[in-house]
C-alpha positions in Angstrom: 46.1 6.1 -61.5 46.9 2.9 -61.1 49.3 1.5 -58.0 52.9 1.5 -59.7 54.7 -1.8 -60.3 58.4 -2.0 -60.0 58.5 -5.6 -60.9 57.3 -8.2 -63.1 56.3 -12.1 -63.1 59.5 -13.8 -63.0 60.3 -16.6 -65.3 60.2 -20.2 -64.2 62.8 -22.6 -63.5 66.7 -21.9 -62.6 69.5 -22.1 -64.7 72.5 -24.8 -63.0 76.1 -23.2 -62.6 77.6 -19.8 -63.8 74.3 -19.1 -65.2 72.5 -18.6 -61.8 74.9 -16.0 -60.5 74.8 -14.2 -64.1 72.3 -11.5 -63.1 74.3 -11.0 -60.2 77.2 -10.0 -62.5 75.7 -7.9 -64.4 74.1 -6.0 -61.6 77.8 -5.7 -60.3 79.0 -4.4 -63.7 76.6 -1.7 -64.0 77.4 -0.9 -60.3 80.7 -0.6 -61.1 80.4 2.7 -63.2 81.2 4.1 -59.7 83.5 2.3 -58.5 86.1 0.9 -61.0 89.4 2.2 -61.5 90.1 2.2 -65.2 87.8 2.5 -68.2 89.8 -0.6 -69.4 89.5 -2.9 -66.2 85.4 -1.9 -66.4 85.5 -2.9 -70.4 87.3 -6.1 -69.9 84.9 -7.2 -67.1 81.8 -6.8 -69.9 83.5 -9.4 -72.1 84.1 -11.8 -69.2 80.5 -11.3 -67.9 78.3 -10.1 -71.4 80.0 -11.5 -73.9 81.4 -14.9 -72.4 77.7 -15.2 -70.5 75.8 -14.4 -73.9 78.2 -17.5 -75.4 77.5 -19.6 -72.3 73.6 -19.0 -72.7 73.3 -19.6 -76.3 75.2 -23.2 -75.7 72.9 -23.9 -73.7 70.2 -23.3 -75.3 68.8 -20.1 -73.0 68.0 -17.7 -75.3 64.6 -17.5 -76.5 65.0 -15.7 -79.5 61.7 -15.9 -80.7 60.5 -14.1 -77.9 63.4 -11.7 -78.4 62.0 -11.0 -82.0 58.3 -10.7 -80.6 59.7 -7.2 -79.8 58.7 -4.4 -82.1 61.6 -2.2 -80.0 64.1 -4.6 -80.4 63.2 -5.6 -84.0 64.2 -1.6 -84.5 67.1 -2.0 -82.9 67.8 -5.1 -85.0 67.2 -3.2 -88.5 69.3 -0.3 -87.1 72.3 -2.3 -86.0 72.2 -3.9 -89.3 71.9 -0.8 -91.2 75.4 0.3 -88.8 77.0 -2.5 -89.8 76.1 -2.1 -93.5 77.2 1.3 -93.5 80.5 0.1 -93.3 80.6 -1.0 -96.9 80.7 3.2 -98.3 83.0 3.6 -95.2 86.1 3.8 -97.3 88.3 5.6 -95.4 87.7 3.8 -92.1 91.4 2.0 -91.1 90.5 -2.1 -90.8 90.7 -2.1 -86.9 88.2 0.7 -86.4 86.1 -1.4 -88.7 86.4 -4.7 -86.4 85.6 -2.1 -83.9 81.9 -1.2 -85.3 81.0 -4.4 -85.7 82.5 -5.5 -82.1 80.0 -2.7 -80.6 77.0 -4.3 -82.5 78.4 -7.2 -80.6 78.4 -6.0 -77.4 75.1 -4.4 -77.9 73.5 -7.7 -78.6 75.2 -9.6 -76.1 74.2 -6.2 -73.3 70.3 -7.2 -74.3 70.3 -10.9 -74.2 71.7 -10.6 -70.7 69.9 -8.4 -69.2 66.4 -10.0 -70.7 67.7 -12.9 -69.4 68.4 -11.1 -66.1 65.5 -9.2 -65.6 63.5 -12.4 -66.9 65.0 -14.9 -63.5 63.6 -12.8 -60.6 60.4 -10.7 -60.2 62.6 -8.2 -58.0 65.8 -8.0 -59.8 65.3 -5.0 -61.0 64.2 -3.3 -57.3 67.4 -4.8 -56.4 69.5 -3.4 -59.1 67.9 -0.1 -58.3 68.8 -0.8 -54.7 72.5 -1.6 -55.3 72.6 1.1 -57.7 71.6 3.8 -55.6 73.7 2.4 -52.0 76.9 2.3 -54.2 76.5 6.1 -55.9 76.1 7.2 -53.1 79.2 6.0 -51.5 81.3 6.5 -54.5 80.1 10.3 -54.5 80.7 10.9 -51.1 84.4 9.2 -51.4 84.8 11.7 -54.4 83.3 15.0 -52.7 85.7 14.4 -49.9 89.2 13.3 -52.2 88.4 16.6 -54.1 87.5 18.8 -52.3 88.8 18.1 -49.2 92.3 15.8 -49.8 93.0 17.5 -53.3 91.9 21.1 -52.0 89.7 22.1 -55.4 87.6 24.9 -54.9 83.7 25.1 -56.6 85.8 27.2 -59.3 86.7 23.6 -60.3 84.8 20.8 -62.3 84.2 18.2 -59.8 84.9 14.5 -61.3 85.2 11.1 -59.9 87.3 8.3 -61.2 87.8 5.3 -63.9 84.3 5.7 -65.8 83.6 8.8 -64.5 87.0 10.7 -64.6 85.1 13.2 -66.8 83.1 15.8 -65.5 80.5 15.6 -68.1 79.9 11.6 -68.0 80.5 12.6 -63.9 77.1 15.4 -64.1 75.6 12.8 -66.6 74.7 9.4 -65.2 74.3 11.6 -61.5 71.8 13.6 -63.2 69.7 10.3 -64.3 69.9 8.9 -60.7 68.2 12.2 -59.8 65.4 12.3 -61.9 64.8 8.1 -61.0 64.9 9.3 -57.6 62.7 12.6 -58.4 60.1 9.8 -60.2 60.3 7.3 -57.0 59.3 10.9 -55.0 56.2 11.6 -57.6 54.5 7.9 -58.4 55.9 5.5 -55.6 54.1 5.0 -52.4 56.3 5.8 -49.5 56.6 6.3 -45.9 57.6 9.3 -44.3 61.5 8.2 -43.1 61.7 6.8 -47.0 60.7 10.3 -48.6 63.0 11.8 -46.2 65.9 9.8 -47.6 65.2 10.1 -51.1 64.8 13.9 -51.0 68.4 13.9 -49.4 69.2 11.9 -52.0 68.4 14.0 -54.6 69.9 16.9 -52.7 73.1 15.1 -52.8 73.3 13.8 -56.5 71.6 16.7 -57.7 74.9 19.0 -56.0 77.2 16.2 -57.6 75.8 17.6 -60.8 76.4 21.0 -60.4 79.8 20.3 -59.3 80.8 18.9 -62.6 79.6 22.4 -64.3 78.2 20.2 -66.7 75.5 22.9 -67.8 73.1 20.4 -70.1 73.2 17.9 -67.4 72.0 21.0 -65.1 69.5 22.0 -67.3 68.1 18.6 -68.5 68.1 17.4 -64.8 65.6 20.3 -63.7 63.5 20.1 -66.6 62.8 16.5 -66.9 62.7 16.4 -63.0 60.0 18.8 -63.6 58.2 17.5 -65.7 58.4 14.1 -63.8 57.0 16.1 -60.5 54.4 17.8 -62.8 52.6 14.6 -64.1 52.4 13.1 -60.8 48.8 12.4 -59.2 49.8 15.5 -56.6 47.9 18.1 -55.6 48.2 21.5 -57.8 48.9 23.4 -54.6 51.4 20.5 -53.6 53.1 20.9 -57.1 52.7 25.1 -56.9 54.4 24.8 -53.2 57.1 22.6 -53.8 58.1 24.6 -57.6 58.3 27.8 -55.7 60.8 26.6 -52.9 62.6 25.0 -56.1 62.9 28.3 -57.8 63.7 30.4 -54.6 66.5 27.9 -53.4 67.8 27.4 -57.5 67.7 31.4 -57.5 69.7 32.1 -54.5 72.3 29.6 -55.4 72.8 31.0 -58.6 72.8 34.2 -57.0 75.7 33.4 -54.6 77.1 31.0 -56.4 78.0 33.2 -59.9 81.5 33.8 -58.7 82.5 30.5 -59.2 80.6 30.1 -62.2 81.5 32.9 -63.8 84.4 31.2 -66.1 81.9 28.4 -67.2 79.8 31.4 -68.4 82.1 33.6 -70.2 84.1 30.1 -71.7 80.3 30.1 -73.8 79.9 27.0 -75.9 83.5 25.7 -76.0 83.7 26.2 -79.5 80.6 23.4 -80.0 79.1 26.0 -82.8 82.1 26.1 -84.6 82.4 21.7 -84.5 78.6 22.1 -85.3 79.3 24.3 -88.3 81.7 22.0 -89.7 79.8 18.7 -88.9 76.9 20.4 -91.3 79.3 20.8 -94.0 80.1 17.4 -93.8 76.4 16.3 -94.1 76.0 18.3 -96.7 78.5 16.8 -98.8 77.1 12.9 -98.2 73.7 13.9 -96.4 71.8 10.2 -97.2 74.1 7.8 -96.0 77.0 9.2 -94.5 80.1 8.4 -94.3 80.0 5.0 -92.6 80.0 4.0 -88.7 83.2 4.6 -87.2 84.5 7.2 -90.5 85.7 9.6 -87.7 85.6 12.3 -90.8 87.3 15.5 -89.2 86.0 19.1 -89.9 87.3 21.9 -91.5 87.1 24.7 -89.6 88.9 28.3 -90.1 89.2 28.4 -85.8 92.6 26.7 -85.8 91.6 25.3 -82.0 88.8 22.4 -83.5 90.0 22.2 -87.4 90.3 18.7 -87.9 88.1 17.6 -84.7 86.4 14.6 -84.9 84.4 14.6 -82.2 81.3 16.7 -82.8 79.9 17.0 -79.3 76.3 16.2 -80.6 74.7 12.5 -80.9 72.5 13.6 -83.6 74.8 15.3 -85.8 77.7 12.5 -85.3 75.1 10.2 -86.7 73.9 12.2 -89.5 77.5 12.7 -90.6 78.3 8.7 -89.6 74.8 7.0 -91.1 72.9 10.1 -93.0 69.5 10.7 -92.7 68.6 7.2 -93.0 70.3 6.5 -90.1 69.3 9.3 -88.1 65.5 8.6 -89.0 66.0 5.3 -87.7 67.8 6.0 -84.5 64.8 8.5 -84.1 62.2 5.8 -84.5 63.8 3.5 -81.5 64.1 6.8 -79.1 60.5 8.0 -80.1 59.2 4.1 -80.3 60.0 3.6 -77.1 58.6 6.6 -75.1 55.3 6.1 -76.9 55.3 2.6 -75.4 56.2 3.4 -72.5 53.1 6.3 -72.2 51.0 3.4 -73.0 52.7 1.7 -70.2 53.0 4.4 -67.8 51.1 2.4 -65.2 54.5 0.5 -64.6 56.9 2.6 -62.3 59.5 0.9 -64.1 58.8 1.2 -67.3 58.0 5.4 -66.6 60.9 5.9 -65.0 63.0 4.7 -67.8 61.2 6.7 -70.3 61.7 10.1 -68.5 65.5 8.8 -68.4 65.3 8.3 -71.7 64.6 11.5 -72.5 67.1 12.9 -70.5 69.4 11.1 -72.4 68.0 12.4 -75.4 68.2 16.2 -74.1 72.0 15.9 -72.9 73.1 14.4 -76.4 72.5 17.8 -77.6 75.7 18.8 -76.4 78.1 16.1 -75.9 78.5 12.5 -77.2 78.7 10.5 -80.2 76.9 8.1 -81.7 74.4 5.3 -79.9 75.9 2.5 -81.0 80.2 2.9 -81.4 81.3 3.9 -77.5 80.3 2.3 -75.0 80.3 4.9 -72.4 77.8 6.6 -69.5 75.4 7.7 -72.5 75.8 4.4 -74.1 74.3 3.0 -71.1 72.4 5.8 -70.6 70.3 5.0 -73.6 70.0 1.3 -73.9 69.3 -0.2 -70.6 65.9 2.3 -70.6 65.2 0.7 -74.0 65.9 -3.1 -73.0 63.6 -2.8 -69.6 60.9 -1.5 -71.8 61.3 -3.8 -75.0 61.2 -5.8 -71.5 58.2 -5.1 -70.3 56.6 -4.4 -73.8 56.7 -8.3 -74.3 55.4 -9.1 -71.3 52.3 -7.0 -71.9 51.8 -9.1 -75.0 52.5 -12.6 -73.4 49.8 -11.5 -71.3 47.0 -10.0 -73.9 47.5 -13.2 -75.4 47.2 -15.5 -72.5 
């Protein structure tokens, strides 16, 4: 195999003003998953730097969108955007503002790619820095979190560890620490290291990977091992390297379990958390309107004969929130992006970049099983989750054609 690249050929030329510092701001946005206060202060921070930026760029004329359309991915992500937005014509009972709402999201969808194209596009190590910055701030924001709730709140293992703004919930909390882990499984596998660097990163993983299972989050468990496994199984190691190191996994996972069941137990016995049930009812309502749905952003509750979720509206599964949103034509085509852009990346898989996103693309993919809603309307950790792996390869995917045509 081929020596894994984490970068690419940077751009030329260097844009005057605000836009120099622009890929700096969005590297501090992302960061700041872990360490903003609010949801709200986070989401008015993406207009000022995504949507303002995407403004300033277009005035002055920074935004090749030709190139942007030379992208098979993002052409697919154009159609299904449109198709979102044209949903909302059959989304009758949709009030006006959640309307404005869908087609704000498309918005900020569009103005999330054209910055970080443009971002990735100005330095051939931006996104080694990113990952950098990304990983040093985490870190620090999990430690800060272990010690206020565990140690200055007095929570026990008995409860769902969290952190705060972004991450106040224990499942977005087990989620975006559960694709850190796998990128830092993936760096483990295919990067070239030293000794003292595969010695931090296996600490690392340690450390995120117990964040997850403090959150009880049990798809982000279960998605983390088995994508981390399958990341660890397709590296160029040695069979009785891969044999050695599954074994201690399995003994160490075992006796955790083992000892740590008493703590679990309530997690067990609360089963699905009446998910079946809000899955039940979901399927009734894509039975009623199973083509197109009910339009992006209907919010069209259940009816249910558990008293608990009748009337829910949030269905706890991507794939069945955008069956009953967009119908099967919108579910094929979300489909095509996600399955799109893993076969690219296998063709790709040379680029360490461009792997790692797929793997954390798929465990995206696996966790929406259980939680989330659609891809497009909140922009939350699986929002994220799921386009910034498909921008860096749409990203990468056009570089590979600038240079087959050079």
């Amino acid at each position: 195999m081929k020596k894994a690249d984490f970068g690419e050929q940077s751009l030329p030329g260097r844009l005057p003003g605000l836009t120099s510092v622009m890929p700096l701001l969005a590297m501090f946005w992302l960061a700041g998953y872990f360490f903003f206060p609010t949801n709200k202060l986070h989401y008015q921070f993406f207009i000022l730097i995504f949507v303002v930026g995407a403004l300033l760029l277009g005035f002055q004329r920074q935004v090749n969108w030709r190139q942007l359309s030379g992208s098979r991915l993002l052409q697919l992500l154009a159609v299904f955007s449109s198709y979102h937005l044209l949903s909302l014509f059959w989304s009758f009972n949709t009030p006006l503002d959640d309307r404005v709402g869908e087609i704000k999201s498309v918005v900020y969808l569009l103005c999330f790619t054209v910055i970080m194209r443009f971002s990735l596009s100005q330095s051939s190590d931006y996104l080694s820095r990113l990952f950098k910055v990304l990983i040093a701030v985490s870190t620090l924001s999990l430690i800060a979190s272990l010690c206020w709730f565990f140690l200055i709140e007095s929570q026990t293992l008995a409860s769902r560890f969290h952190g705060i703004g972004r991450l106040w919930n224990p499942l977005w909390m087990g989620a975006i620490y559960g694709a850190l882990t796998i990128i830092l499984i993936g760096l483990l596998s295919f990067a070239s290291l030293s000794r003292r660097q595969m010695t931090t990163l296996l600490l690392l993983v340690a450390l995120m990977f117990a964040g997850v299972v403090a959150t009880h989050s049990r798809m982000a468990i279960v998605a983390t091992l088995l994508v981390g496994f399958l990341c660890f199984l397709m590296s160029a190691k040695t069979w009785k390297t891969k044999a050695l190191v599954t074994s201690s996994v399995v003994v160490v996972l075992s006796v955790a379990i083992w000892t740590g069941m008493p703590y679990f137990k309530k997690d067990i016995e609360r089963g699905q958390s009446h998910r079946l049930n809000i899955w039940n009812g979901a399927v009734e309502l894509i039975q009623e309107k199973p083509l197109f749905g009910y339009g992006a952003g209907s919010d069209t509750p259940i009816e249910s004969t558990v008293k608990r979720v009748d009337g829910w509206h949030y269905y706890h599964n991507t794939y069945l929130a955008t069956l009953v949103d967009l119908g099967v034509a919108g579910f094929l085509l979300m489909i095509s992006i996600l399955a799109y852009a893993v076969m690219l990346a296998w063709r790709m898989r040379d680029i360490l970049a461009v792997r790692l996103s797929a793997y954390v693309l798929i465990y995206s993919g696996m966790i929406s099983l259980t939680f989330g809603e659609g891809i497009i309307s909140r922009m939350n950790v699986q929002w994220v989750l799921v386009w910034l792996p498909i921008i860096l390869i749409s990203h990468y995917e056009m570089l590979e054609r600038r240079r087959r045509s050079d």
